[in-house]
C-alpha positions as CSV (number, residue, x, y, z in Angstrom):
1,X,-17.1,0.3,6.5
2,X,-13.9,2.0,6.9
3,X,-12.5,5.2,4.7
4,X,-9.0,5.0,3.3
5,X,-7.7,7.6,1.5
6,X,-5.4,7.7,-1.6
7,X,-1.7,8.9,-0.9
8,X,1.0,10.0,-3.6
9,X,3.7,7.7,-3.0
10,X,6.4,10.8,-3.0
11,X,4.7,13.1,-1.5
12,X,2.2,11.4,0.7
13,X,-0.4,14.1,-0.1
14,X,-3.9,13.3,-0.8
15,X,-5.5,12.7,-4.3
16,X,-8.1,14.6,-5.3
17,X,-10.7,12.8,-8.3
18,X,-14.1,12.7,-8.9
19,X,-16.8,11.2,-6.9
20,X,-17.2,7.8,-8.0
21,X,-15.1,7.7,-11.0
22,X,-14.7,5.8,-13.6
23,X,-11.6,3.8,-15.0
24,X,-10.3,6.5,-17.5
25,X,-10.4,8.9,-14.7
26,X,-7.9,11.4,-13.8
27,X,-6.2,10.9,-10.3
28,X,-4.3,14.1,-9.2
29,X,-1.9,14.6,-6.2
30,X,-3.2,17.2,-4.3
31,X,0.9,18.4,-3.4
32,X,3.2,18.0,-6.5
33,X,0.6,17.2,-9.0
34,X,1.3,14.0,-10.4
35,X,-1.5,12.4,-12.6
36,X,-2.6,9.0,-13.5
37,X,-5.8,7.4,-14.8
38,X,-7.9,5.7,-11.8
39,X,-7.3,1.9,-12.6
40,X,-3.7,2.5,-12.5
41,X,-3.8,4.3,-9.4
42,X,-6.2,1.2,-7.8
43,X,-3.7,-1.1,-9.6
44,X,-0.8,0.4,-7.3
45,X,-2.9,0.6,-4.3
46,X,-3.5,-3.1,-4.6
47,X,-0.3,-4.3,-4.8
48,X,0.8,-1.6,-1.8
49,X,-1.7,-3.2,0.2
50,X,-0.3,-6.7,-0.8
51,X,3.0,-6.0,0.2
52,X,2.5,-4.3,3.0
53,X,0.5,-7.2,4.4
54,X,2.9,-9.4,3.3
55,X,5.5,-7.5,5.3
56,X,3.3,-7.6,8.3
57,X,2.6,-11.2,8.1
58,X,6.4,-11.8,7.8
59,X,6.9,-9.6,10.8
60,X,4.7,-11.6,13.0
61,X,5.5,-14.9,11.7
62,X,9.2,-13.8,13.3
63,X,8.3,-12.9,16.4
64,X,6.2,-15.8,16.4
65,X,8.7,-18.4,15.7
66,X,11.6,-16.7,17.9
67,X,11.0,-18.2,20.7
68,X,10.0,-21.7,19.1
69,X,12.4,-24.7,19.6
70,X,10.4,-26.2,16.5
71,X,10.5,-23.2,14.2
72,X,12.9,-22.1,12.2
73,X,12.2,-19.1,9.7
74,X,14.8,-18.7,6.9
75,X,12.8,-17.4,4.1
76,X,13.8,-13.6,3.7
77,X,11.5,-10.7,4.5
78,X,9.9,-8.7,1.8
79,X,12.7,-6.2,0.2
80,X,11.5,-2.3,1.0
81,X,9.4,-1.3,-2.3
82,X,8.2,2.4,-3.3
83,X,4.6,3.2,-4.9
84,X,3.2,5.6,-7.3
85,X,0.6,5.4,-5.5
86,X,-0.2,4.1,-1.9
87,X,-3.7,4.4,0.6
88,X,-3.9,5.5,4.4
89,X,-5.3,3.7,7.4
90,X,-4.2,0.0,7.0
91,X,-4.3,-0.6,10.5
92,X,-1.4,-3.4,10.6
């Protein structure tokens, strides 16, 4: 199992909460102190993570079909997006 971390989406500082917490939760940033309750934070995690993947299955998809004589992408990438609230480690 891998460890992500919560990031502030302006700062990109860690959050600071506590150990296993519940949905009412606070969620602080660690550098400008920005709160929110933990299933909002999770809820803007998840859709980071979403679009993010979405962005990196476009990207491939791409380079992918550029050299293709049978592929043609015209659907438009994923438009740039910011977060309250993002994670750390995605690996893509």
């Amino acid at each position: 199992m891998s460890k992500h971390s919560i990031l502030c989406g302006s700062c990109k500082s860690q959050a600071k909460c506590v150990a296993n917490p519940g949905p009412g939760d606070k969620v602080t940033c660690s550098g400008c102190g920005r709160e929110d309750r933990f299933d909002d934070v999770m809820k803007s995690v998840k859709d980071y993570v979403i679009h993010s993947m979405a962005q990196s299955f476009d990207r491939s998809f791409q380079r992918i079909a550029r050299g293709s004589k049978f592929l043609k992408v015209t659907s438009k990438s994923p438009s740039h997006r910011s977060f309250r609230w993002t994670t750390s480690n995605l690996g893509i």
